[in-house]
C-alpha positions in Angstrom: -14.5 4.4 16.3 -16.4 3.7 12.9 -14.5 2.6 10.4 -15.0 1.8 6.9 -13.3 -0.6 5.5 -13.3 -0.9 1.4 -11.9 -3.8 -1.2 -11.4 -7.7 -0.6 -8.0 -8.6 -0.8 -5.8 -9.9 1.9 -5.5 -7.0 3.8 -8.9 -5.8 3.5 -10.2 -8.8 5.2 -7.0 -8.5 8.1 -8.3 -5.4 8.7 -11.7 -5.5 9.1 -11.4 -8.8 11.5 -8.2 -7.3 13.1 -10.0 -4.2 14.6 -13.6 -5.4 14.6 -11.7 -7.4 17.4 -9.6 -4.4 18.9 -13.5 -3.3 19.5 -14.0 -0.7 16.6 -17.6 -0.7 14.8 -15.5 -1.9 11.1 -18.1 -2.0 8.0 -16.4 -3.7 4.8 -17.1 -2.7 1.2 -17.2 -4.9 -1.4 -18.2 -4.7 -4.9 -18.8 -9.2 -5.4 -21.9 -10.0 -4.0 -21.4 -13.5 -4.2 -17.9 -13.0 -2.6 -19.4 -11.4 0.3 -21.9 -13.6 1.0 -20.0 -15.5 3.6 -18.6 -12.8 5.7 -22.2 -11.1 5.8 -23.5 -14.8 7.2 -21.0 -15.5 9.5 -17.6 -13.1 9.7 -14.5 -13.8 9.4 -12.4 -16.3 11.0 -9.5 -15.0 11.8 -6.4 -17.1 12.9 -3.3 -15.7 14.1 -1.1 -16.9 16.9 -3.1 -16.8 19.7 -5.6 -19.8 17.7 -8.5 -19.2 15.3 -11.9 -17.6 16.2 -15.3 -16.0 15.4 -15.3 -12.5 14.1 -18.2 -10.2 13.7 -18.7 -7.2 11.4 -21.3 -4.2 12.0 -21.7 -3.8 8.3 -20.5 -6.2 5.3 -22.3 -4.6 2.3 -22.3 -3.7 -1.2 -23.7 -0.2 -0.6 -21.0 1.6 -0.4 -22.6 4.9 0.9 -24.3 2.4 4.0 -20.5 1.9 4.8 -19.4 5.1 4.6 -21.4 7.2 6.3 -20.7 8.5 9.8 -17.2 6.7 9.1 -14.2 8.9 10.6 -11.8 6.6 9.3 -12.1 5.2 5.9 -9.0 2.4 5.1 -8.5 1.0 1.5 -5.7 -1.8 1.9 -6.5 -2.5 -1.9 -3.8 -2.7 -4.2 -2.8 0.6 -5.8 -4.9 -0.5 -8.5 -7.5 -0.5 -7.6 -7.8 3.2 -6.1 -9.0 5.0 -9.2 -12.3 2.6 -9.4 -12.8 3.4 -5.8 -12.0 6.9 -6.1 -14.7 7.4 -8.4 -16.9 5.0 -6.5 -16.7 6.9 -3.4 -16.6 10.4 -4.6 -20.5 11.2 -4.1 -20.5 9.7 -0.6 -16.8 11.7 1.2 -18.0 14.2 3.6 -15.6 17.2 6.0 -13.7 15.4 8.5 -13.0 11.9 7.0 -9.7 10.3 6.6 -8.5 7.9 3.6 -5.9 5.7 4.8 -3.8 3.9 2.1 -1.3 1.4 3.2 0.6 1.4 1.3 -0.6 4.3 -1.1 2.0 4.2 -4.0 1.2 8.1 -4.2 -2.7 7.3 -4.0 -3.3 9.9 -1.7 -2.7 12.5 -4.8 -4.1 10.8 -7.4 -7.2 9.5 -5.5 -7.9 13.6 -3.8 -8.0 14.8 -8.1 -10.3 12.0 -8.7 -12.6 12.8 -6.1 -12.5 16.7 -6.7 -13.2 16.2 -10.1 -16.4 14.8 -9.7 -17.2 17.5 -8.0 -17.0 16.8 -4.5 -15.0 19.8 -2.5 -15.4 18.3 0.9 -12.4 18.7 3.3 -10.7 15.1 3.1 -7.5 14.5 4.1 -5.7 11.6 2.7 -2.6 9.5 4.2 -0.4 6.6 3.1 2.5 4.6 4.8 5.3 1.9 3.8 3.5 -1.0 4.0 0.6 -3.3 4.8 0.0 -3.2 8.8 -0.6 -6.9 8.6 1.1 -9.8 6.6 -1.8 -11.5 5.9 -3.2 -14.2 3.7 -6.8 -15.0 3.0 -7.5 -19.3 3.3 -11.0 -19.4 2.7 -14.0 -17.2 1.2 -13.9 -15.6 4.8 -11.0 -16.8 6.9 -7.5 -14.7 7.2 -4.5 -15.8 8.4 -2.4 -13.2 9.6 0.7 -13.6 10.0 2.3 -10.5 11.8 1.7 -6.8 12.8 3.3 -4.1 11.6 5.1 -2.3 14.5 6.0 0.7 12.7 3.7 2.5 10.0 5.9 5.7 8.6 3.1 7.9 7.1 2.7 11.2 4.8 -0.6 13.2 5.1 -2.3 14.8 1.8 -2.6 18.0 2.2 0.3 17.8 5.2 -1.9 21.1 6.5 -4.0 18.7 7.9 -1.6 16.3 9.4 -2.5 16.7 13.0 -5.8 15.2 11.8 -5.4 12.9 10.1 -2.6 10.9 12.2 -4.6 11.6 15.4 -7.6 9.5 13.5 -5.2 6.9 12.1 -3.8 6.4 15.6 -6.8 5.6 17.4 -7.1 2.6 14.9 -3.0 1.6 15.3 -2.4 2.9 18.7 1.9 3.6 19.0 2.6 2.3 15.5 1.8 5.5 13.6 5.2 8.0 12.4 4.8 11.1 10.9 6.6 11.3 7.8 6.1 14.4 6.6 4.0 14.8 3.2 2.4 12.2 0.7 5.8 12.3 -1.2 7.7 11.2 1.8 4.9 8.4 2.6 5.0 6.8 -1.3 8.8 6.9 -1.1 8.1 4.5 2.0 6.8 2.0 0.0 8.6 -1.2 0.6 6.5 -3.0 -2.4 8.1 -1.4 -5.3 11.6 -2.4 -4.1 11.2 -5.8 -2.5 8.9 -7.7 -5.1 10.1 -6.4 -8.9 13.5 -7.6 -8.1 12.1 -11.2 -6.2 9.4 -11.5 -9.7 12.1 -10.5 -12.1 15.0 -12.0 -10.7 12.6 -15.7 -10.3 11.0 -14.9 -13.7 11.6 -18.6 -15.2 11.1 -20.5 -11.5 8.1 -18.5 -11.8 6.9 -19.3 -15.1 7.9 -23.1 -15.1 7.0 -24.6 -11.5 3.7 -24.5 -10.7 4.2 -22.9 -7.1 7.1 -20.8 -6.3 8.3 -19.1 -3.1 10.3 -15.8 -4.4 11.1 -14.8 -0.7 12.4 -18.5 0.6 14.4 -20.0 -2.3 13.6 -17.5 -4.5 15.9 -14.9 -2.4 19.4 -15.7 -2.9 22.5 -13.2 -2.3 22.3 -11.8 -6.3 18.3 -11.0 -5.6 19.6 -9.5 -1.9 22.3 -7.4 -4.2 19.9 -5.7 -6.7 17.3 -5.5 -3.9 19.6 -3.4 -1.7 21.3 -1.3 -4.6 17.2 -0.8 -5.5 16.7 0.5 -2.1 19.5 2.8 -1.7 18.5 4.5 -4.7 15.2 4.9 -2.9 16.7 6.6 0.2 18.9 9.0 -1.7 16.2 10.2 -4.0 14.4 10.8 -0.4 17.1 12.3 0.5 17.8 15.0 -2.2 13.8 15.8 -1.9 15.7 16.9 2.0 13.0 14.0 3.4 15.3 12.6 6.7 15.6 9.7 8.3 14.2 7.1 9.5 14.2 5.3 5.6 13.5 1.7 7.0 16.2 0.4 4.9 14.8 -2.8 3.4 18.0 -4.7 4.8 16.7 -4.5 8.3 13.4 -6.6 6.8 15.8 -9.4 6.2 19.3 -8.4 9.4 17.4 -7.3 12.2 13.8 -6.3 14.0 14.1 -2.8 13.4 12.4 -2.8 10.3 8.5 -2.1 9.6 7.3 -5.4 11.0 10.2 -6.3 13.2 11.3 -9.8 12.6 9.4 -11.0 10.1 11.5 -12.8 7.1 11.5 -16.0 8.9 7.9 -16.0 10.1 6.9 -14.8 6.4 9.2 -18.3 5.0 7.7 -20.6 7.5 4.5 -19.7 7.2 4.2 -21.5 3.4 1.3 -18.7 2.5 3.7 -17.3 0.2 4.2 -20.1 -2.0 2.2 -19.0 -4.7 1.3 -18.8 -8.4 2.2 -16.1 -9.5 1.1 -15.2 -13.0 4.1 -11.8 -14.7 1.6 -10.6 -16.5 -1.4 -10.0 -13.9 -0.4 -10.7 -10.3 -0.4 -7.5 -8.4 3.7 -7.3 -7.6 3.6 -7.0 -11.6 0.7 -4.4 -11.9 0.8 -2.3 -8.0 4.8 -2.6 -7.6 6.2 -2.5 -10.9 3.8 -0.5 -13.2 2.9 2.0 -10.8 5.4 1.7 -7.8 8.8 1.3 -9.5 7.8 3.6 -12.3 6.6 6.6 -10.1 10.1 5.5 -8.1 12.2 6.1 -11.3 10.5 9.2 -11.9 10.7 10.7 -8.6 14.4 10.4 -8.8 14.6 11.6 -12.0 13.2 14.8 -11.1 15.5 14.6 -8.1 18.4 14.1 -10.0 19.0 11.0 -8.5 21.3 8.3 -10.7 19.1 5.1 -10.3 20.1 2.7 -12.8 18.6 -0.2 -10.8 15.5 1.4 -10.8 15.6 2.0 -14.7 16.7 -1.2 -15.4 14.1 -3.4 -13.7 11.4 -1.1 -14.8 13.2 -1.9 -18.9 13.0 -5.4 -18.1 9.7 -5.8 -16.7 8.4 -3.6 -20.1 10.3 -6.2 -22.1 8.1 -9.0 -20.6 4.9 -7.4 -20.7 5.6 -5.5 -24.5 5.2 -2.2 -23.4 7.1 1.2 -22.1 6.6 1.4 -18.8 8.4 5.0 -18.2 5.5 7.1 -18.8 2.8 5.3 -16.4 0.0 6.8 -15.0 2.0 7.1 -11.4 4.9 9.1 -13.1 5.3 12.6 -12.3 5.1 13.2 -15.5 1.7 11.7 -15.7 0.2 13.6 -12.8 1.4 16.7 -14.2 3.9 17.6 -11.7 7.0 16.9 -13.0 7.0 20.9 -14.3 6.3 22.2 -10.8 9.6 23.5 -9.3 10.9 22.1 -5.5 9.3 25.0 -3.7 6.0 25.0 -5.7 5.9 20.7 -5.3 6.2 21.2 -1.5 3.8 23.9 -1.7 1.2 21.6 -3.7 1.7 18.7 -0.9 1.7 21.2 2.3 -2.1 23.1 0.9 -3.1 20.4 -2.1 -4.5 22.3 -5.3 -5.3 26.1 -4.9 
C-alpha cells in the first residue's frame, strides 16, 4: 500500500521505517530540508529488539504534493500541534478516497476536515484518530529511531463515522489485528491516553523538572500521589465517555501501569528501562505542555462539561498549568466551545460526527 507519511517527530520517523519494513511503499514529508537530508541519503536506522538495521524509504521529500499523491493512506503522528499548519499545507493536494490517520488525534480529525474544506477542497476524505501512538519510540540520531514497543490495540473513531468501513479497512492493511472500532471521532479523542497520563506526571514533577537537568516523570517521577490524581483524571474521562452513551472498552490508564491489557500491553517497565525518557523537559514548550495540556486536557474538560460530567481533576490541572504559563486555558482552540459545537444539542452532535457538515 502507499502510504504517506507527514511530520518528523518520533513517531513520524517509527512509522515510516516500521512499515517501509512491513513492505509498504512509505514516502515521508517534511518541511526541514536540512533535517531531512540524512534520511533521503541513507534511511533510517531503525533499532528495536530484534538489533539495529538499514531502512529504505520510496520517497523522503519536501514536496508535499510528490508524497501525497496516489497515497491511500495518509498518517500524521505529529503532535496535535502541529495539524492546523498541515491542514492547510495539504489542503490543495487531498483527493476522493484518502484516509488521514491521526494517532492520537486530540479531536484533529474535526478540526483538520474544516481546515481543509475551507480552502476549498470538497473531496471525500475521511479522517480517523485513536488512543495513542502505535509505537513508543524515540529518535537517537538525525535518522535513527529506537522503538521501543508496538501498540497491540489502537481504539479508533472515523470522521464522518458514515464512512467508517473505509477508513478502518485502509488503516488495517497498515496495522493488521490492532485496529478497534470506536465509534465516531468523539469516541476516538476521548481515547487519548496523552492528556491524562502526562499533565498530571509534568505538573505533579513541575520543580524536579525545572531544577535537575534531566528528569524521568514516569520512573521516579511516578509515585502513588501522581498514580492518585492520574487515576481520579482518568475516571473522569471514562464517565464523561460514558454519559456521551460511548461503551466500553475505555482502556483504563491503570492497566498501562497493573497489567498487559492496556494499549501497548506491558509496557511501564520497558518504557523505565529503556532511559529514552529521561528527558529535558522545558513547562513552557515541550509538547506534554502544548498537545496534552492546552489542547488535550482542555478539550477533555470541555467535553465533560457539556456532558455534565463533575471533573474537578480535570479543571484543576488545566488551572494549574494556566497559572504556570499566565494564561486561561478554558477557552482553547480544542474546546467545544471553540469549534462551535458546544450549542449543538446530543442528537444534532452525533448527527454532525455520523455525516460531518451538511
Amino acid at each position: 500500500m502507499k502510504i504517506a507519511v507527514l511530520g518528523g517527530g518520533h513517531g513520524c520517523y517509527a512509522a515510516a521505517a516500521d512499515l517501509s519494513e512491513a513492505g509498504h511503499e512509505v514516502r515521508l514529508w517534511r518541511r526541514d530540508a536540512a533535517a531531512l537530508a540524512p534520511v533521503q541519503q541513507g534511511g533510517i536506522l531503525l533499532k528495536d529488539q530484534k538489533g539495529p538495521r538499514d531502512v529504505r524509504l520510496a520517497l523522503a521529500s519536501g514536496d508535499l504534493g510528490a508524497v501525497l499523491r496516489g497515497a491511500e493512506l495518509v498518517l500524521i503522528p505529529s503532535p496535535a500541534v502541529a495539524q492546523d499548519d498541515i491542514a492547510r499545507a495539504m489542503a490543495p493536494h487531498l483527493v476522493d478516497g484518502q484516509v488521514v490517520f491521526l494517532p492520537p488525534g486530540t479531536f484533529g480529525s474535526v478540526t483538520m476536515d474544516r481546515i481543509v474544506r475551507a480552502a476549498g477542497n470538497a473531496a471525500e476524505v475521511t479522517y480517523a484518530e485513536t488512543g495513542t501512538l502505535p509505537w513508543l519510540a524515540r529518535k537517537h540520531g538525525a535518522a535513527e529511531v529506537a522503538i521501543t514497543i508496538r501498540a497491540i490495540h489502537l481504539p479508533t473513531g472515523v470522521y464522518p463515522q458514515a464512512r467508517s468501513a473505509h477508513a478502518l479497512a485502509v488503516i488495517s492493511k497498515a496495522f493488521p489485528g490492532v485496529i478497534e472500532d470506536c465509534g465516531d471521532a468523539l469516541s476516538g479523542a476521548l481515547m487519548n491516553a496523552g492528556p491524562i497520563i502526562h499533565p498530571p506526571l509534568i505538573l505533579m514533577n513541575a520543580a524536579p523538572l525545572q531544577h535537575f537537568e534531566r528528569w524521568d516523570i514516569h520512573n521516579e517521577g511516578t509515585q502513588p500521589a501522581v498514580r492518585a490524581v492520574t487515576s481520579a483524571l482518568d475516571a473522569e474521562r471514562m464517565a464523561t465517555r460514558e454519559a456521551l452513551g460511548y461503551g466500553a472498552p475505555h482502556f483504563p490508564l491503570a492497566d498501562h501501569y497493573d497489567n498487559d491489557r492496556w494499549m501497548y500491553g506491558d509496557a511501564h517497565k520497558k518504557l523505565t528501562d529503556s532511559g529514552d525518557w529521561r528527558e529535558t523537559i522545558d513547562l513552557h514548550t515541550h509538547r506534554y505542555m502544548l498537545e496534552d495540556t492546552v489542547l488535550g486536557l482542555a478539550f477533555l474538560a470541555s467535553v465533560a462539561r457539556y456532558a455534565n460530567v463533575d471533573a474537578p481533576v480535570a479543571h484543576g490541572l488545566l488551572a494549574l498549568a494556566g497559572a504556570i504559563l499566565g494564561r486561561d486555558l478554558r477557552q482553547g482552540p480544542r474546546t467545544l466551545d471553540a469549534l462551535g459545537l458546544s450549542g449543538l444539542s446530543r442528537a444534532q452532535l452525533q448527527a454532525r460526527l455520523r455525516s460531518g457538515p451538511a
